[in-house]
N, C-alpha and C positions, 0 to 999 in steps of 0.2 A: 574522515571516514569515507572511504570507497561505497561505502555500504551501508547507512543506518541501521541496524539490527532492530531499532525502535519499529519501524514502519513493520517487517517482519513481524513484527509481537505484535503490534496493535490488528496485522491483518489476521493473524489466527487468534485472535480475541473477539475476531468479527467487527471490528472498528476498519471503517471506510476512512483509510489515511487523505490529509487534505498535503502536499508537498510542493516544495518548489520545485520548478522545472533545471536541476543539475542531476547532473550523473550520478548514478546510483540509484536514485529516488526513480527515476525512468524506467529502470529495468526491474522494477517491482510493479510500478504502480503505471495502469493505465489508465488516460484520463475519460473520465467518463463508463469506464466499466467497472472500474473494483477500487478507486478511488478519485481525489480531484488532485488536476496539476495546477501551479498558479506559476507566475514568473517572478524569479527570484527579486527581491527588494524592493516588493510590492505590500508595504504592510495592507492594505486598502481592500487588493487581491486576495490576499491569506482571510480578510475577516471575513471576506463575500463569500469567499469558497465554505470556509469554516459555519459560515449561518446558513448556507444553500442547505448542507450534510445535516443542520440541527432541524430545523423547521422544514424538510419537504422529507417525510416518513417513507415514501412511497422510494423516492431516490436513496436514501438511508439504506433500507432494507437491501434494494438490490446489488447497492454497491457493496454490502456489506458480506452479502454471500459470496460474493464474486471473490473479495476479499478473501474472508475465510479458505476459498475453494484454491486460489492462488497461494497461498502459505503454505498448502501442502508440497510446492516446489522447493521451501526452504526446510523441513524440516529435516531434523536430523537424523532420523532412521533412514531416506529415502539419501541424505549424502552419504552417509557412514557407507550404507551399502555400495552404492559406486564407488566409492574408495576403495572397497575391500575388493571389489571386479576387476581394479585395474591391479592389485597385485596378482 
């Protein structure tokens, strides 16, 4: 997948995605604002990023709006309608 749709869902669920740094995951998520980026086949990386997200509330929250606030680029009223502009 070009695209995890997952990450999409967890940020309009308000979940501060933790992801690897590959395509896709980049043009959703940035790191340090609306969620973390880690380097790919780093299991080590992915816990640290994943316990920063659980245990510092203050970082949680922020990236979590940012998150939410970001999703509304994906959603589907806001594509459908550019779809229907261009015909």
């Amino acid at each position: 997948e070009l695209f995890p749709l997952v990450v999409a869902e967890a940020m309009a669920a308000g979940l501060p995605p933790v992801v690897t740094d590959v395509s896709g995951n980049q043009d959703a998520v940035r790191d340090g604002e609306n969620g973390l980026i880690v380097p790919p086949g780093d299991p080590e990386a992915m816990a640290a990023g994943l316990l920063r997200v659980i245990t510092d509330a203050s970082l949680r929250s922020r990236l979590a709006g940012a998150a939410r606030a970001r999703s509304a680029f994906y959603a589907w009223e806001r594509i459908s309608r550019e779809y229907l502009a261009l015909a």
